[in-house]
C-alpha positions as CSV (number, residue, x, y, z in Angstrom):
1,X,8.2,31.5,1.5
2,X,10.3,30.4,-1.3
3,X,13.6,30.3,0.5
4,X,11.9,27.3,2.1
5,X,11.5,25.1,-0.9
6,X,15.3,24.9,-1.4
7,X,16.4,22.2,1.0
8,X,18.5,22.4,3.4
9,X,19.9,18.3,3.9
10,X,21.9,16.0,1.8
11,X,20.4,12.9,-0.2
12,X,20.8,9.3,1.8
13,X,23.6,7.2,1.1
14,X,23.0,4.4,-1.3
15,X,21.6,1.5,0.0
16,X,23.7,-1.9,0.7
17,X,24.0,-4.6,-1.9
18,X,21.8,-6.5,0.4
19,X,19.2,-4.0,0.8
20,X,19.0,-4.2,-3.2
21,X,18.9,-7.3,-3.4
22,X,15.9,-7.4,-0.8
23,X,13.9,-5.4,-3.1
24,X,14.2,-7.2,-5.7
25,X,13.6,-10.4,-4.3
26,X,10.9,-8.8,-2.7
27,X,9.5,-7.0,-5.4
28,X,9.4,-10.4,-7.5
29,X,8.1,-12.8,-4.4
30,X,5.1,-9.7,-3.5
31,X,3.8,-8.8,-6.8
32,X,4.3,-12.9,-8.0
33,X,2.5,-14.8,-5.3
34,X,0.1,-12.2,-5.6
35,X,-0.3,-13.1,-8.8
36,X,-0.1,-16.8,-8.6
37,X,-2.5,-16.5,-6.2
38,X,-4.7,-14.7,-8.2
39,X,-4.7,-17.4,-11.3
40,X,-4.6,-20.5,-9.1
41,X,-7.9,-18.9,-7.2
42,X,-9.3,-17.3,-10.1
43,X,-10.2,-14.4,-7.9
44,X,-8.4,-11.1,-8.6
45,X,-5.4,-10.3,-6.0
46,X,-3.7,-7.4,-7.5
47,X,-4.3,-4.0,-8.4
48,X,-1.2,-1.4,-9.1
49,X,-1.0,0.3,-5.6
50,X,0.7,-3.0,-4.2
51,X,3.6,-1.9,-6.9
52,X,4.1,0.7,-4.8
53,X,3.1,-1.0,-1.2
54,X,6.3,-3.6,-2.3
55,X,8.6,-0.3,-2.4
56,X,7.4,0.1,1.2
57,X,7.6,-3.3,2.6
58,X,11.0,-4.4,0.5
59,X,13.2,-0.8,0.4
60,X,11.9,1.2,3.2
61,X,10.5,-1.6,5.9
62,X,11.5,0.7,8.9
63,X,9.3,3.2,8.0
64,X,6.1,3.4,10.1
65,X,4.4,3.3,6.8
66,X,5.5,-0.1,5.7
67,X,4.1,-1.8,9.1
68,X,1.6,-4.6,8.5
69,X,-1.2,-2.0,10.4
70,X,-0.6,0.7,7.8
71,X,-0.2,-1.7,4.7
72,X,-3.8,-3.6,5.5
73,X,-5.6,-0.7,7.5
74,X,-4.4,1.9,5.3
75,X,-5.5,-0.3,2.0
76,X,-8.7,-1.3,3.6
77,X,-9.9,2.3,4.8
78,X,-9.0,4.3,1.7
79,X,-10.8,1.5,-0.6
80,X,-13.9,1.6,2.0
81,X,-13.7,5.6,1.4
82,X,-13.6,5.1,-2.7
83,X,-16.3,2.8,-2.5
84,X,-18.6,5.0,-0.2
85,X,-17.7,7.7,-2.8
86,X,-18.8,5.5,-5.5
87,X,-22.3,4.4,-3.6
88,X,-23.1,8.1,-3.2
89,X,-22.1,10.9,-5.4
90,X,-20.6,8.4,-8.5
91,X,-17.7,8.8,-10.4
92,X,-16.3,12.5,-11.4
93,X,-13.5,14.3,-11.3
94,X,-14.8,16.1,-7.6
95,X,-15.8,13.2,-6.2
96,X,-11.8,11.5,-6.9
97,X,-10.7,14.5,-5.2
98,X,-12.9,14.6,-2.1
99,X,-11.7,10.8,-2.1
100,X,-8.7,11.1,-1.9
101,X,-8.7,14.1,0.8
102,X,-11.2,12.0,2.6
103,X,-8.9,8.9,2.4
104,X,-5.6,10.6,3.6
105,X,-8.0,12.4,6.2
106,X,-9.5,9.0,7.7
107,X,-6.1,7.1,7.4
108,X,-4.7,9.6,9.5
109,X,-7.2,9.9,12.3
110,X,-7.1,6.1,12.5
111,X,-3.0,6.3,12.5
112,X,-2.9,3.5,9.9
113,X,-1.3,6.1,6.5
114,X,-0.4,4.0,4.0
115,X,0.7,6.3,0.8
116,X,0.0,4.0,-2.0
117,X,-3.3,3.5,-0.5
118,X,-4.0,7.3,-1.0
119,X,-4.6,5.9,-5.1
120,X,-7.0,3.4,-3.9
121,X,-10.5,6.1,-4.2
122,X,-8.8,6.3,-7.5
123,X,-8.5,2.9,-8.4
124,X,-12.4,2.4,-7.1
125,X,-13.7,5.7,-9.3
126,X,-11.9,5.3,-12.6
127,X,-12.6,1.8,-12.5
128,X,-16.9,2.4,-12.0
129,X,-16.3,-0.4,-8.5
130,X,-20.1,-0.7,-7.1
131,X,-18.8,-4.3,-5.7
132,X,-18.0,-4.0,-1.8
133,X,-16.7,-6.8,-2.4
134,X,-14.0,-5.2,-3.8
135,X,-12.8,-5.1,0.0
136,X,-12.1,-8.5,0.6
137,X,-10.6,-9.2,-2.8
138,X,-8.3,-7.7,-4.2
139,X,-7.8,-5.2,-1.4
140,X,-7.8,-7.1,2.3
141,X,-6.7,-10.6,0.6
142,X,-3.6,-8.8,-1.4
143,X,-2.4,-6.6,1.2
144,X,-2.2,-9.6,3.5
145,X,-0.5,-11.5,0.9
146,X,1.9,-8.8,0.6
147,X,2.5,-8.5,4.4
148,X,3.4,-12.3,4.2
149,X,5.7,-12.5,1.8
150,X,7.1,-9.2,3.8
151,X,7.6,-11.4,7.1
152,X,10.0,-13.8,5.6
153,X,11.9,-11.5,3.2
154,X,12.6,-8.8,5.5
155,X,13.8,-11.2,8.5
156,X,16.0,-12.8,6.7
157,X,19.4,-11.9,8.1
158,X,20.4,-11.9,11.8
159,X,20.1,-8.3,12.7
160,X,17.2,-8.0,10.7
161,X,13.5,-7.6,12.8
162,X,10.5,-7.1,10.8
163,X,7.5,-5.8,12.5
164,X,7.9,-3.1,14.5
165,X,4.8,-2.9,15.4
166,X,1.1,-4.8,14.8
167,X,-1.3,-2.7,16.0
C-alpha cells in the first residue's frame, strides 16, 4: 500500500505571467466587489470559502470545479446540508463531521462538487447559523457575485472562453 503514496508524475509547469496576473486581478475584483457589495447593501456577502472559490475561478478556471454550476450549486447544497445539520442535531464535533461527509456526498450525486464549499457545514456549525436565510445571503448572492466578476476576468484575452459549461 505504501509504495502507492510515493507519486509517480512531475509537478506542472509554472503558470504564464498572464495567468498570474489573472489571479491576482481576480482575487482583488472577487473578494472586493464582494465586499463592496456587502457595505453598500449592508447585507453580509462574504464568508472565507469564497477565498478559496477565487483560487478556483481566477487560477484553475478550466477545471470542472470552477464552472459557475459547481461554484453556486456546490455553495448552495453544502450550506443547505450545514443548515439542516444545525435545525436537527445542533452544533458538535459529530454533527461537523456527518456534515461535511453529507455535503461532499450530496454535491456529488448532484454533480455540482465545489471543494471550498465542502467548509460550508463548517462555516454554518461553528458559527451557531439557525437563519436559512443564510442561503440567500451570503451564500447564493456571493457565489453569484463571484461567478460575475469570473465572466469578465477570465474572457479577457482572445483565446480565452469562460464557461465551459452552465448546467
Amino acid at each position: 500500500m505504501f509504495h502507492k503514496m510515493k507519486g509517480k508524475g512531475i509537478a506542472p509547469a509554472r503558470p504564464d505571467t498572464f495567468q498570474i496576473l489573472t489571479g491576482l486581478i481576480g482575487g482583488i475584483a472577487g473578494i472586493g466587489a464582494t465586499s463592496l457589495l456587502t457595505q453598500l447593501a449592508g447585507v453580509p456577502l462574504l464568508m472565507a470559502p469564497f477565498g478559496a472559490t477565487c483560487v478556483l475561478l481566477f487560477a484553475a478556471s478550466q477545471a470542472p470545479l470552477a464552472q459557475p454550476r459547481n461554484v453556486i450549486g456546490g455553495h448552495v447544497v453544502a450550506t443547505a446540508v450545514g443548515l439542516a445539520m444545525m435545525a436537527t442535531f445542533g452544533n458538535g464535533m459529530w454533527q461537523m463531521a456527518v456534515g461535511v461527509g453529507a455535503a461532499i456526498a450530496l454535491m456529488q450525486a448532484l454533480r455540482v462538487v465545489h471543494p471550498p464549499a465542502g467548509a460550508n457545514p463548517l462555516v454554518v456549525l461553528m458559527a451557531g447559523v439557525h437563519n436559512w436565510e443564510f442561503l440567500i445571503t451570503p451564500v447564493l448572492a456571493g457565489s453569484v457575485v463571484l461567478v460575475v466578476i469570473a465572466l469578465f476576468i477570465n474572457n479577457v484575452g482572445r483565446d480565452k472562453e469562460w464557461p465551459h459549461y452552465w448546467v
